[in-house]
ROLO-862881 format. One record per atom (N, C-alpha, C): x, y negated, z; residue in three letters; atom name; residue number from 1. Coordinates in nm, 3 decimals, decimal comma. Each point is the difference from the previous one (the first is absolute). Last residue first. Example, Ala and Ser with C-alpha at 12.3 -4.5 7.8 and 13.67 -1.06 7.14 Angstrom:
2
@X = 1,285 | Y = 0,225 | Z = 0,708 | code = Ser | site = N | pos = 2
@X = 0,082 | Y = -0,119 | Z = 0,006 | code = Ser | site = CA | pos = 2
@X = -0,077 | Y = -0,109 | Z = 0,073 | code = Ser | site = C | pos = 2
@X = 0,029 | Y = 0,572 | Z = -0,007 | code = Ala | site = N | pos = 1
@X = -0,089 | Y = -0,119 | Z = 0,000 | code = Ala | site = CA | pos = 1
@X = 0,090 | Y = -0,120 | Z = 0,000 | code = Ala | site = C | pos = 1
% end
This chain:
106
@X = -3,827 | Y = 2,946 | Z = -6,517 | code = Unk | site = N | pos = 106
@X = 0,074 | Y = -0,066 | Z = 0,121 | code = Unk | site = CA | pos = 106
@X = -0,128 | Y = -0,145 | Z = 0,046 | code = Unk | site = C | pos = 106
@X = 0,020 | Y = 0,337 | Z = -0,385 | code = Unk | site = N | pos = 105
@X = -0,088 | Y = 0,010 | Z = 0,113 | code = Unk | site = CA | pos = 105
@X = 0,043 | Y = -0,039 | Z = 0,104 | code = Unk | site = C | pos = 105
@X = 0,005 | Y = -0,072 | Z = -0,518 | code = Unk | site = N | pos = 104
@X = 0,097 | Y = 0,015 | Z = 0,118 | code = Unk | site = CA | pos = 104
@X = -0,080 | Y = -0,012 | Z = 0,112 | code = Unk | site = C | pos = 104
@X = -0,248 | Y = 0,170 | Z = -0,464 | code = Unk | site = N | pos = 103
@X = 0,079 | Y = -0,144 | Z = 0,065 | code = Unk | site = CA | pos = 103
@X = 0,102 | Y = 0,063 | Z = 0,170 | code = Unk | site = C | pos = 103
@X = 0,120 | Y = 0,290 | Z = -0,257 | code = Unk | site = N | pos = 102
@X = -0,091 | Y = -0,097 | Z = -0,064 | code = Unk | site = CA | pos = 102
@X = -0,172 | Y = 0,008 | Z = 0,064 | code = Unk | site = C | pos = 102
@X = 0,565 | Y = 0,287 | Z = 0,010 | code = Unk | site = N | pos = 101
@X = -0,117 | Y = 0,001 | Z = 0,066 | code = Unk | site = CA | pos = 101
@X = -0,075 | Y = -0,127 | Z = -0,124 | code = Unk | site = C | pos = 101
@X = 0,415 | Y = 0,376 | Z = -0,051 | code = Unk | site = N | pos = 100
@X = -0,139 | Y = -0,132 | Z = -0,022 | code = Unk | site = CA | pos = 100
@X = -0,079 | Y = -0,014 | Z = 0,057 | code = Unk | site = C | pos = 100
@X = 0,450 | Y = 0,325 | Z = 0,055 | code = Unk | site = N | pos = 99
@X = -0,116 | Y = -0,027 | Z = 0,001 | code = Unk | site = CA | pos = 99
@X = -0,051 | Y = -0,139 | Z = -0,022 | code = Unk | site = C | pos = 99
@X = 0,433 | Y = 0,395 | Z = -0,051 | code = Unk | site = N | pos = 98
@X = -0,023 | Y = -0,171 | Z = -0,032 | code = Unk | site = CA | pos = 98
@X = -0,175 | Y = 0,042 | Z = 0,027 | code = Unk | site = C | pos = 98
@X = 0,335 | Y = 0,384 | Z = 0,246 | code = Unk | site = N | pos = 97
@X = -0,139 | Y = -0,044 | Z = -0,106 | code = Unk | site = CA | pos = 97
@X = 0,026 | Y = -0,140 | Z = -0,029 | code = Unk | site = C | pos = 97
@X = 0,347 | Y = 0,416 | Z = 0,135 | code = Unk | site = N | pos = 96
@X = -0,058 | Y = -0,086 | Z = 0,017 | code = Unk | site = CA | pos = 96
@X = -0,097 | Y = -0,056 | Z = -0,088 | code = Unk | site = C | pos = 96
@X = 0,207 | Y = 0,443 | Z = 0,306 | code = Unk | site = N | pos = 95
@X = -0,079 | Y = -0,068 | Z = -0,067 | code = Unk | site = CA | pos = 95
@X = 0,034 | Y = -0,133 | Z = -0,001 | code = Unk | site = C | pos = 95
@X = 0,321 | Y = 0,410 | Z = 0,167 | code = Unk | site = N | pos = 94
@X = -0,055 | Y = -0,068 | Z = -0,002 | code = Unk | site = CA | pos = 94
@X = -0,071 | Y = -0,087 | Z = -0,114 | code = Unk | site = C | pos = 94
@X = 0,054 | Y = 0,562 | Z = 0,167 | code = Unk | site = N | pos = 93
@X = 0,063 | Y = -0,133 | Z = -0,053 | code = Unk | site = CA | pos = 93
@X = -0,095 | Y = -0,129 | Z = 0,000 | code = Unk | site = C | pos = 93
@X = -0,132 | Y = 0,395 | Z = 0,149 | code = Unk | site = N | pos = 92
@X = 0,058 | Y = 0,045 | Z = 0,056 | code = Unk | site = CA | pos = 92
@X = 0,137 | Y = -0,122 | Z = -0,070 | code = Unk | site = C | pos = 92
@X = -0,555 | Y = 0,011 | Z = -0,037 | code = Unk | site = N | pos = 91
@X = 0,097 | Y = 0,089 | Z = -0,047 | code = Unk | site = CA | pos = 91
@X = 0,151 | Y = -0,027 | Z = 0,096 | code = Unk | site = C | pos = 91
@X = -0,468 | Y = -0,235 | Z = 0,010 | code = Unk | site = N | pos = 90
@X = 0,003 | Y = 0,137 | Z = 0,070 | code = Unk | site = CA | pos = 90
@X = 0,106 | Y = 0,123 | Z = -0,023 | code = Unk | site = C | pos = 90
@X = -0,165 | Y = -0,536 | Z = 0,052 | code = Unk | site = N | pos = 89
@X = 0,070 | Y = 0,056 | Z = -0,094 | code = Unk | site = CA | pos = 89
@X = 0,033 | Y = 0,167 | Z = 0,054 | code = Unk | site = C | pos = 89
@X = -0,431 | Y = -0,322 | Z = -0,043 | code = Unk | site = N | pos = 88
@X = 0,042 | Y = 0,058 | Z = 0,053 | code = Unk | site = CA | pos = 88
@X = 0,121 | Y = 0,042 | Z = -0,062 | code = Unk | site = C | pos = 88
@X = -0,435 | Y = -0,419 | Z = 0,002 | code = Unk | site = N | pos = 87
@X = 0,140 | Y = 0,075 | Z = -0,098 | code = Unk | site = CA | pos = 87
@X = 0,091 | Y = 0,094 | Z = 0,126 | code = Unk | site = C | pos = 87
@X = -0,529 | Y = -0,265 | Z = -0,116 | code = Unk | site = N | pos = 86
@X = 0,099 | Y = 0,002 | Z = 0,079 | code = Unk | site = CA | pos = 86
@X = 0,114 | Y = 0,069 | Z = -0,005 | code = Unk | site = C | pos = 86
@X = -0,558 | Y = -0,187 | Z = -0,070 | code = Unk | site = N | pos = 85
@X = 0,125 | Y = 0,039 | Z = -0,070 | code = Unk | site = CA | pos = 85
@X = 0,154 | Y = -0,009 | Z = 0,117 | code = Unk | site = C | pos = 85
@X = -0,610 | Y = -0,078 | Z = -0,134 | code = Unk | site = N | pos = 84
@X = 0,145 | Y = -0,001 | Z = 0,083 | code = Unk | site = CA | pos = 84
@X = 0,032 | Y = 0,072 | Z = -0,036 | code = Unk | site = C | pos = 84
@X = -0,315 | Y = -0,366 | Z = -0,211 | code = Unk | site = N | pos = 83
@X = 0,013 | Y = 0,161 | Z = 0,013 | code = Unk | site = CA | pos = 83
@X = 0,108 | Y = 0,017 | Z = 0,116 | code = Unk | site = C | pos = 83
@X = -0,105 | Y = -0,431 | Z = -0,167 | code = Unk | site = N | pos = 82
@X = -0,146 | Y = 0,045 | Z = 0,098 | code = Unk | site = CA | pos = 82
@X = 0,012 | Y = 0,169 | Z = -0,004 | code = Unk | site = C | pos = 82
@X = 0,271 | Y = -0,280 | Z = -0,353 | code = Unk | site = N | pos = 81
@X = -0,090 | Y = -0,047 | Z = 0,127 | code = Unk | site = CA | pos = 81
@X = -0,098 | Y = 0,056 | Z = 0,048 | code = Unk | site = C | pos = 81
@X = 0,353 | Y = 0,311 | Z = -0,324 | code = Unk | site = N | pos = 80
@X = -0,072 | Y = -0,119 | Z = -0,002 | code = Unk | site = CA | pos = 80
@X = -0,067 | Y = -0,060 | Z = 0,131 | code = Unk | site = C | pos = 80
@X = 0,459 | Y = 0,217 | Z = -0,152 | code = Unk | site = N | pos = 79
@X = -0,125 | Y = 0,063 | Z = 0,124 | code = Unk | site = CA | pos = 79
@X = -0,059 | Y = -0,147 | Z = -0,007 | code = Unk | site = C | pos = 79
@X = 0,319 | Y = 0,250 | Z = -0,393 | code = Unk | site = N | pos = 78
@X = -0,072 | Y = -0,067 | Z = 0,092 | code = Unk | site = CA | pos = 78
@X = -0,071 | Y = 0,027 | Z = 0,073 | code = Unk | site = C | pos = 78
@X = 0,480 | Y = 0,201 | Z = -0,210 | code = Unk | site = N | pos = 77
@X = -0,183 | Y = -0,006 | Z = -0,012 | code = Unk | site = CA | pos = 77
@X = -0,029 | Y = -0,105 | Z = 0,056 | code = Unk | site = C | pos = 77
@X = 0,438 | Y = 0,241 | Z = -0,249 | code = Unk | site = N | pos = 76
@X = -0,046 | Y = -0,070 | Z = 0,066 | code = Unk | site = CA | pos = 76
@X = -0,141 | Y = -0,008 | Z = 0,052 | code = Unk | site = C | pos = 76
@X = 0,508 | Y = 0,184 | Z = -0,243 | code = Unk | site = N | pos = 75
@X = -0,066 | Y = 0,042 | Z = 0,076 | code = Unk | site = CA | pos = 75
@X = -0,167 | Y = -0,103 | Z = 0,051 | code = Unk | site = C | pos = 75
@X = 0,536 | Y = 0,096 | Z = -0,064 | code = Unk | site = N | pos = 74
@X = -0,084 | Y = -0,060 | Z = -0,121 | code = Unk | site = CA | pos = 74
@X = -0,107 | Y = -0,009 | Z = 0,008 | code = Unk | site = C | pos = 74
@X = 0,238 | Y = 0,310 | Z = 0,342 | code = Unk | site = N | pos = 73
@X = 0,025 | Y = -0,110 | Z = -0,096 | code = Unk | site = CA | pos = 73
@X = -0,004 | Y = -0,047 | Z = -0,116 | code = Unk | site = C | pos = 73
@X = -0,361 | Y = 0,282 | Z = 0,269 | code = Unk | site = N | pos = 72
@X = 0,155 | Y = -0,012 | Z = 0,050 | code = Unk | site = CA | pos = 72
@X = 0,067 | Y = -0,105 | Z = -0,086 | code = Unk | site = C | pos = 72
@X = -0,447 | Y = 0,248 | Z = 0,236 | code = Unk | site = N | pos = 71
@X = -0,002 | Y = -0,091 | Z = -0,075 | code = Unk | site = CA | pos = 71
@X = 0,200 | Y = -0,009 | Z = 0,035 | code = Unk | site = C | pos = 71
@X = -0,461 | Y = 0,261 | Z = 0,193 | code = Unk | site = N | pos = 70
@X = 0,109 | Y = 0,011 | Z = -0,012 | code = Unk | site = CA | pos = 70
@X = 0,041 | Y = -0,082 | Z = -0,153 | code = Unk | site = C | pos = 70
@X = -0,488 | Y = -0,005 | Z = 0,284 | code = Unk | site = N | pos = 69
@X = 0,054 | Y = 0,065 | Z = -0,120 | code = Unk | site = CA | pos = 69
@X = 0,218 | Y = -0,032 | Z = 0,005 | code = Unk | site = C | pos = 69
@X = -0,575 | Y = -0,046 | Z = 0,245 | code = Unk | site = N | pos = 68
@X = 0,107 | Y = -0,003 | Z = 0,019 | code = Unk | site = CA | pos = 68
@X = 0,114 | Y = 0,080 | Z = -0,121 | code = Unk | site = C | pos = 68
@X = -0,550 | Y = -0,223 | Z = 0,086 | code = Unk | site = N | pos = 67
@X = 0,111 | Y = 0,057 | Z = -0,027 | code = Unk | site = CA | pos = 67
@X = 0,129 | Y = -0,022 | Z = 0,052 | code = Unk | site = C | pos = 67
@X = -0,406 | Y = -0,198 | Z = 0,146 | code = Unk | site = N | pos = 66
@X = 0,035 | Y = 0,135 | Z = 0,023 | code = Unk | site = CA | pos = 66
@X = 0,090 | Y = 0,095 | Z = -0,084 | code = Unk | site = C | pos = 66
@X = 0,071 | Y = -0,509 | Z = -0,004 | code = Unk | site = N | pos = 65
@X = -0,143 | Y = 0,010 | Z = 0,064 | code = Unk | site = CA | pos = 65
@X = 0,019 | Y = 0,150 | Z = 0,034 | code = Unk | site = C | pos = 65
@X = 0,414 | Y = -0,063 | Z = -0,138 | code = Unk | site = N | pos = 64
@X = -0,073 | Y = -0,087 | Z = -0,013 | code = Unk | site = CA | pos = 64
@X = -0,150 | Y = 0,056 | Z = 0,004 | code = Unk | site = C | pos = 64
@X = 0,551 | Y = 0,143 | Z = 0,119 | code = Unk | site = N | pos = 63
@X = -0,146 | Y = -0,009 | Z = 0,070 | code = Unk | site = CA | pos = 63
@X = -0,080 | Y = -0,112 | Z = -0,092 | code = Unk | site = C | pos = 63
@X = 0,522 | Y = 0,296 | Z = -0,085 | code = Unk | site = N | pos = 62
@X = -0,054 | Y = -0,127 | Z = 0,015 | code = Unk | site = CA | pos = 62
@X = -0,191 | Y = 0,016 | Z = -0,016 | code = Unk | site = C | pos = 62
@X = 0,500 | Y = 0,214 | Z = 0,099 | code = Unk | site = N | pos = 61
@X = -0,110 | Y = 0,029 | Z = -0,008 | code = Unk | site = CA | pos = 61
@X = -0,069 | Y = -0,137 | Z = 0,046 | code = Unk | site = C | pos = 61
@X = 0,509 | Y = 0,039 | Z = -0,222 | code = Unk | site = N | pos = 60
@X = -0,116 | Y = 0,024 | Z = 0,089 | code = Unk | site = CA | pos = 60
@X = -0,119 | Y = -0,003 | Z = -0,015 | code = Unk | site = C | pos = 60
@X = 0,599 | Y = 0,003 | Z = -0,169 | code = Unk | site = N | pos = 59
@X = -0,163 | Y = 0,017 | Z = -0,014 | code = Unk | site = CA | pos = 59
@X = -0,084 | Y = 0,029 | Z = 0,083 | code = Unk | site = C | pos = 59
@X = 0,449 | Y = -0,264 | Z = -0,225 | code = Unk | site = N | pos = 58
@X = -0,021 | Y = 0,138 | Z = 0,101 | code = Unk | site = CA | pos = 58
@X = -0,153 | Y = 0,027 | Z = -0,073 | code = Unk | site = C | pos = 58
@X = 0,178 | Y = -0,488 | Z = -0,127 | code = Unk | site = N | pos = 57
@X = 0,069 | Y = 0,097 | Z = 0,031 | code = Unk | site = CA | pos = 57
@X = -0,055 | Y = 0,112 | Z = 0,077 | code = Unk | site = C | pos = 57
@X = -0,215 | Y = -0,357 | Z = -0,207 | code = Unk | site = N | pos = 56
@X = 0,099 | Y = -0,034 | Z = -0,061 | code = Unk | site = CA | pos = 56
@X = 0,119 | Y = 0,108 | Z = 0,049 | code = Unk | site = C | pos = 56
@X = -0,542 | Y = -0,057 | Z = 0,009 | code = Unk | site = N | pos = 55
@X = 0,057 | Y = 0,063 | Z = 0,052 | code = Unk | site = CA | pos = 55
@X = 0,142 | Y = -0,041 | Z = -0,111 | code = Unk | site = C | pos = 55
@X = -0,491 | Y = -0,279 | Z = 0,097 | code = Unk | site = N | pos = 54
@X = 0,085 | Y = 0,062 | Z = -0,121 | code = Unk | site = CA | pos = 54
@X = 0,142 | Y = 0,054 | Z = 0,047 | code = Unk | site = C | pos = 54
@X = -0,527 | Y = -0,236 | Z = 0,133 | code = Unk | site = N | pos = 53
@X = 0,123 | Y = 0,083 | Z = 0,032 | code = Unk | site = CA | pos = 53
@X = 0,061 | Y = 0,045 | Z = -0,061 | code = Unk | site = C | pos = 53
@X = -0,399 | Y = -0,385 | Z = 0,093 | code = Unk | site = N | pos = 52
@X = 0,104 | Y = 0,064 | Z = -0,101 | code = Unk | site = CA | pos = 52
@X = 0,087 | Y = 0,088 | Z = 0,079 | code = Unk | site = C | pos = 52
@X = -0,424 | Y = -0,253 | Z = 0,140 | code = Unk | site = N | pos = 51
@X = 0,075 | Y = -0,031 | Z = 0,036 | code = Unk | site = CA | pos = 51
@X = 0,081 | Y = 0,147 | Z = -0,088 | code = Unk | site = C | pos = 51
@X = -0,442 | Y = -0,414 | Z = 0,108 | code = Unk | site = N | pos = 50
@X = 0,049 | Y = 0,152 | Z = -0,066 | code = Unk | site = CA | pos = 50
@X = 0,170 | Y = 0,016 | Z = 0,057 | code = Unk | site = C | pos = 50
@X = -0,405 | Y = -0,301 | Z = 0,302 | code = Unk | site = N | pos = 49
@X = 0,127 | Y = 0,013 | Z = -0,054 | code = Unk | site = CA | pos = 49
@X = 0,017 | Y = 0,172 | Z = -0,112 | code = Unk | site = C | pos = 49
@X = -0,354 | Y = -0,141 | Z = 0,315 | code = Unk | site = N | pos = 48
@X = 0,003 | Y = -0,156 | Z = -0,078 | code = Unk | site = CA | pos = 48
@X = 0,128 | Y = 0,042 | Z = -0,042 | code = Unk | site = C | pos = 48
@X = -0,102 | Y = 0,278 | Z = 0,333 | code = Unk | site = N | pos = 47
@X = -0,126 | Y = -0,040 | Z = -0,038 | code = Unk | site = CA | pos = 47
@X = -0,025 | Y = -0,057 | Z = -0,142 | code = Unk | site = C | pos = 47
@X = 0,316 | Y = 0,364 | Z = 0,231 | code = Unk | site = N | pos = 46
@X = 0,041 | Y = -0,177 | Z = -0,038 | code = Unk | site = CA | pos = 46
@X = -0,136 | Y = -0,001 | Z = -0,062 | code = Unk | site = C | pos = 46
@X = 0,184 | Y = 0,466 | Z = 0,290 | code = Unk | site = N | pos = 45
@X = -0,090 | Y = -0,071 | Z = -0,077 | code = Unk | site = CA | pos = 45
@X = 0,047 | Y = -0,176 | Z = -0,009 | code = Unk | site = C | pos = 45
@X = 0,264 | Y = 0,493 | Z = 0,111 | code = Unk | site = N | pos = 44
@X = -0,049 | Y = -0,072 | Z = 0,086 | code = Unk | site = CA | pos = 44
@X = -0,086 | Y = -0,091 | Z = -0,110 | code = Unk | site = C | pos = 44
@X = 0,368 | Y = 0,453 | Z = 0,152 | code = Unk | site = N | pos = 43
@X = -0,160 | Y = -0,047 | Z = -0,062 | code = Unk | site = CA | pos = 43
@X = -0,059 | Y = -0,149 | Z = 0,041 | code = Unk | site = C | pos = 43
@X = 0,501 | Y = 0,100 | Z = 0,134 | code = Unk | site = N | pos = 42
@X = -0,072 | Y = 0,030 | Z = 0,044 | code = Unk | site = CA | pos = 42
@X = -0,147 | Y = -0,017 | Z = -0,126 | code = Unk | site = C | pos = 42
@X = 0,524 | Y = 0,078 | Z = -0,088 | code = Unk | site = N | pos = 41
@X = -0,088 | Y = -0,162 | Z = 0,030 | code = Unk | site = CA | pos = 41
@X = -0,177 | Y = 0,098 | Z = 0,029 | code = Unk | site = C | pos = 41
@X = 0,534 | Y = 0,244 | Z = 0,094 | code = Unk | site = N | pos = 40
@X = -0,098 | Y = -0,049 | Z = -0,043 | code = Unk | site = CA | pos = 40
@X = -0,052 | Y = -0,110 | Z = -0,035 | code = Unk | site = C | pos = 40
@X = 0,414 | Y = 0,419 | Z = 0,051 | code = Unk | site = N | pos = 39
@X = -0,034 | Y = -0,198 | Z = 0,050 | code = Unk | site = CA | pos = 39
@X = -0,155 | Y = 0,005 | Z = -0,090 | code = Unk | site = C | pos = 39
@X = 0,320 | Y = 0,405 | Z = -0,051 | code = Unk | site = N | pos = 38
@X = -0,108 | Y = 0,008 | Z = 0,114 | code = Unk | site = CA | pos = 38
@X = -0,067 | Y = -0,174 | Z = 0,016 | code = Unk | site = C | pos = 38
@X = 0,495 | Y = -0,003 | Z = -0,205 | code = Unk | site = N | pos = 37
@X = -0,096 | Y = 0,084 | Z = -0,010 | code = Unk | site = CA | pos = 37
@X = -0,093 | Y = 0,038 | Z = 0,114 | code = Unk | site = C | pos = 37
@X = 0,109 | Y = -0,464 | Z = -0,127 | code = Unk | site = N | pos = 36
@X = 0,091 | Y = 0,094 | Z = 0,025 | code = Unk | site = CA | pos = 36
@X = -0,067 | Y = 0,109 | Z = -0,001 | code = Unk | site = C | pos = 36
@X = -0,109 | Y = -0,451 | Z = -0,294 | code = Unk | site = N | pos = 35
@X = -0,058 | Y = 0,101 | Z = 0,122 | code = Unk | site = CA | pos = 35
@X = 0,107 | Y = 0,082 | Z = -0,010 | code = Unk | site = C | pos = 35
@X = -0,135 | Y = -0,506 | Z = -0,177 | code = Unk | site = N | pos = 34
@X = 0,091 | Y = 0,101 | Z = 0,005 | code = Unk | site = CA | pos = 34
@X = -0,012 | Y = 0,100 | Z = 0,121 | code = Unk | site = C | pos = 34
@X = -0,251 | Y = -0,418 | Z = -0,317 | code = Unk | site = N | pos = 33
@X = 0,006 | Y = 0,062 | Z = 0,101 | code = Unk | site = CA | pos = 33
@X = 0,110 | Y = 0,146 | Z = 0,018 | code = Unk | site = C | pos = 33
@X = -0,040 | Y = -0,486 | Z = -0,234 | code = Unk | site = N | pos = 32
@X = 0,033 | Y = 0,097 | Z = -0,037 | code = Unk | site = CA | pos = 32
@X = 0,006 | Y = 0,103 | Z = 0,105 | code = Unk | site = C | pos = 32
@X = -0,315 | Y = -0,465 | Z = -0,207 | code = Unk | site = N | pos = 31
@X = 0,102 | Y = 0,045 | Z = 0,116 | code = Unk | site = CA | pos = 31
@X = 0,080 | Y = 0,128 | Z = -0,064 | code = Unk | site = C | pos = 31
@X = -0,302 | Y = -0,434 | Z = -0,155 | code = Unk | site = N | pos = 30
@X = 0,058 | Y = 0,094 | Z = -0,039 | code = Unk | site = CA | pos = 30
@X = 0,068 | Y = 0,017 | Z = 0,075 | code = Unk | site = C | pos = 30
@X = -0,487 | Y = -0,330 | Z = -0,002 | code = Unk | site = N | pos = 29
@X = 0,156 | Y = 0,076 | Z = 0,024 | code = Unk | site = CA | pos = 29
@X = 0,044 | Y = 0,093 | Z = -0,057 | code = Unk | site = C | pos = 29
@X = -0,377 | Y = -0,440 | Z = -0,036 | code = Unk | site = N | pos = 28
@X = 0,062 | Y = 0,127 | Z = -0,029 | code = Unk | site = CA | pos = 28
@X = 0,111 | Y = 0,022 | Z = 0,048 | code = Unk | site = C | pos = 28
@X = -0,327 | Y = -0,385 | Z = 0,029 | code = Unk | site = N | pos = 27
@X = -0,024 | Y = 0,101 | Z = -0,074 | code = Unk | site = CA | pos = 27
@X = 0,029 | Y = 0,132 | Z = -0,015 | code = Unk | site = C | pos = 27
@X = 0,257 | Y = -0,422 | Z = 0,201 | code = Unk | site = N | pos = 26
@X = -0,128 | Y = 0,040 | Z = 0,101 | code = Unk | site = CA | pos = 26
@X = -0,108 | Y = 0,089 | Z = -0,087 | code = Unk | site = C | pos = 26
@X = 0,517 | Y = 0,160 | Z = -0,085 | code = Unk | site = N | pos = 25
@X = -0,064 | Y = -0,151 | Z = -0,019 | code = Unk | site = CA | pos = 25
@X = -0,183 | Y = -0,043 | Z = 0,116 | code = Unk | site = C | pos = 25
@X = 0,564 | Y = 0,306 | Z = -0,073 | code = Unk | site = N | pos = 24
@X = -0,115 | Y = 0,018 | Z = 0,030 | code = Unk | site = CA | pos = 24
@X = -0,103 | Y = -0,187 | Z = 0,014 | code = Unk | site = C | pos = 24
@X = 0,420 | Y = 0,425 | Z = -0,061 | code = Unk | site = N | pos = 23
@X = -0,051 | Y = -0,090 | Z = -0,101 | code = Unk | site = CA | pos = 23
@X = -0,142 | Y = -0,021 | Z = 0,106 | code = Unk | site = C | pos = 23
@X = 0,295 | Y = 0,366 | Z = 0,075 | code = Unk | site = N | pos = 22
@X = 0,108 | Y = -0,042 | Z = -0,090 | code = Unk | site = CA | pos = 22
@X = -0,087 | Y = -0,169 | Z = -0,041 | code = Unk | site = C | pos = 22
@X = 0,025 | Y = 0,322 | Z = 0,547 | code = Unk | site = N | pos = 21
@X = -0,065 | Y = -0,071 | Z = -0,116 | code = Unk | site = CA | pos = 21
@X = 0,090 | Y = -0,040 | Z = -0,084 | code = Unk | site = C | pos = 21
@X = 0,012 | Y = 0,449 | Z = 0,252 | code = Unk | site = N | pos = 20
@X = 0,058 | Y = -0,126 | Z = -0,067 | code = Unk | site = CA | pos = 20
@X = -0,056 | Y = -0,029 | Z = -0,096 | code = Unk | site = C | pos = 20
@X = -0,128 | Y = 0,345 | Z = 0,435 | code = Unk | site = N | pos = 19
@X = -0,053 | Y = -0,112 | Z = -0,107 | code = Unk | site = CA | pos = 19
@X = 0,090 | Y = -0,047 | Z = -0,048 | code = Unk | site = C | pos = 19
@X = 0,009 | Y = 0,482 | Z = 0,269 | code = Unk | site = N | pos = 18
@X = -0,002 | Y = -0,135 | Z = -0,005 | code = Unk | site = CA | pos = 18
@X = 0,026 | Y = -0,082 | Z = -0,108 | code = Unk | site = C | pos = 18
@X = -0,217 | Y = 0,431 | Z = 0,352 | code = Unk | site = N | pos = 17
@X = 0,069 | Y = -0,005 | Z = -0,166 | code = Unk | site = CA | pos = 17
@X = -0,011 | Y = -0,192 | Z = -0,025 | code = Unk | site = C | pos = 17
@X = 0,198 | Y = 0,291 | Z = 0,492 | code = Unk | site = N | pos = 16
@X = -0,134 | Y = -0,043 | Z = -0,066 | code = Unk | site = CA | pos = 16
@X = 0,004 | Y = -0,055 | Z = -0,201 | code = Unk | site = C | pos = 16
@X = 0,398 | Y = 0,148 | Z = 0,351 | code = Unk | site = N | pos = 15
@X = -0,143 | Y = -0,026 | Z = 0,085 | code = Unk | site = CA | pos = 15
@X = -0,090 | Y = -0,014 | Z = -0,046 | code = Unk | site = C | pos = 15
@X = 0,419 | Y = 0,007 | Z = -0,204 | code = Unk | site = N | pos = 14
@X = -0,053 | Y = 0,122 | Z = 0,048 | code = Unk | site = CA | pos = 14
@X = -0,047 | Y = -0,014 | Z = 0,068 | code = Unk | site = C | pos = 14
@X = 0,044 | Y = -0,307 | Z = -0,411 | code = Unk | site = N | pos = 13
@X = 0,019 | Y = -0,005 | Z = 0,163 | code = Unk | site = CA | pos = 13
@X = -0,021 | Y = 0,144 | Z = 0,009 | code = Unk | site = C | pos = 13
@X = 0,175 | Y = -0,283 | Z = -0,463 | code = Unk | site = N | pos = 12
@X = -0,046 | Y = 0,089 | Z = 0,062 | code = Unk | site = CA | pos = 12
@X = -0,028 | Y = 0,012 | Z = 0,152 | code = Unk | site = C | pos = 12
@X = 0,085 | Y = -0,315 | Z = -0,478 | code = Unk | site = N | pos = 11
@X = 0,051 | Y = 0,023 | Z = 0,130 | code = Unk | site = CA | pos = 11
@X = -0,115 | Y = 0,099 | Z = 0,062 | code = Unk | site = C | pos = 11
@X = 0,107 | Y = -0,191 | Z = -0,466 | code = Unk | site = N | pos = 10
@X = 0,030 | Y = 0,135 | Z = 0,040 | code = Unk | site = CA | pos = 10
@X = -0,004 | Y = 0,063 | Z = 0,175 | code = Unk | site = C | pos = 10
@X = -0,005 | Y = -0,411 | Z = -0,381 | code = Unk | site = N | pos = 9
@X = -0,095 | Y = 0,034 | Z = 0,033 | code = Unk | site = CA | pos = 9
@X = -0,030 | Y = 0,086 | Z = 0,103 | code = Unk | site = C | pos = 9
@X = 0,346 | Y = -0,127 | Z = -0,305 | code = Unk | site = N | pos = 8
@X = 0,032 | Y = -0,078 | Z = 0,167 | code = Unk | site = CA | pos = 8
@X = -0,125 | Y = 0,025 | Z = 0,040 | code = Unk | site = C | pos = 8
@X = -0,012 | Y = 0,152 | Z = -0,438 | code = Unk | site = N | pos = 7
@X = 0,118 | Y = 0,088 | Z = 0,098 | code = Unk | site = CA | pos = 7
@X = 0,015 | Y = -0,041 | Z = 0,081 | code = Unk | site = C | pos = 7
@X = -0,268 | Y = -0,240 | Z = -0,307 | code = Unk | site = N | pos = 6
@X = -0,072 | Y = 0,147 | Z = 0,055 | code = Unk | site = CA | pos = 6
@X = 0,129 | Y = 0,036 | Z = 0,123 | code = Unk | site = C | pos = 6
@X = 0,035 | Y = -0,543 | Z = -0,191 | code = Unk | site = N | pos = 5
@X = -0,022 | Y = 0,195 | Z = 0,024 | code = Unk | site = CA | pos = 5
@X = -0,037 | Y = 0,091 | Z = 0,045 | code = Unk | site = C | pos = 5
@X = -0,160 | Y = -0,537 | Z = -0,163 | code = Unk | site = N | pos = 4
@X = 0,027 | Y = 0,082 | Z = 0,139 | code = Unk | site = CA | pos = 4
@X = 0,075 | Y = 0,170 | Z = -0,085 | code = Unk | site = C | pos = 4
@X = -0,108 | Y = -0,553 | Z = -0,102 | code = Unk | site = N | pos = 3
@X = 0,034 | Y = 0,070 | Z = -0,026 | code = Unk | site = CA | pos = 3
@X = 0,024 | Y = 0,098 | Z = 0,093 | code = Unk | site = C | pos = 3
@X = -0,255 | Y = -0,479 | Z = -0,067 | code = Unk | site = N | pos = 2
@X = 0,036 | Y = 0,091 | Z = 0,060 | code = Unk | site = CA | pos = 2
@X = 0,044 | Y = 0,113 | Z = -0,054 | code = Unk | site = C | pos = 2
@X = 0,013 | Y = -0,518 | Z = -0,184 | code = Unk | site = N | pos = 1
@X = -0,056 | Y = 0,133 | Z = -0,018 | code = Unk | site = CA | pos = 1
@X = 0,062 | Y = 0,093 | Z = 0,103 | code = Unk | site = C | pos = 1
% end
């Protein structure tokens, strides 16, 4: 059995908002995206994939199809297939998200 912590999860870049993967099968992943402040994930569409967001620290503005709504910890939504979506951290501390994807779009 794989066992993972949240807290080694934590790695941060100041170049860009970056991925730790916690789990991942040819069905499904679980990452933990982490944003410095201002860091983005650009709007963007998955044809064939939903994909979960659930804010475990800070808070951001989060894009699905034309909404956009501020979301913080505890927190979550989906951006069902075929909408776009995309996550801004626009506050002045740092974000992080566990996301789901399904099926794995690798």
């Amino acid at each position: 059995m794989k066992v993972m912590n949240l807290a080694d999860c934590q790695r941060f870049s100041s170049e860009k908002m970056k991925k730790n993967n916690l789990f991942q099968t040819e069905r499904f992943f679980c990452d933990v995206y982490c944003f410095e402040p201002g860091q983005e994930q650009q709007g963007h569409v998955h044809s064939d994939q939903d994909k979960v967001y659930l804010v475990l620290e800070g808070q951001g503005t989060f894009q699905v199809g034309v909404e956009k709504q501020v979301l913080g910890a505890g927190e979550a939504t989906l951006a069902p297939a075929g909408e776009k979506h995309g996550v801004k951290n626009h506050t002045g501390e740092r974000l992080r998200v566990l996301v789901f994807v399904s099926p794995n779009p690798s």
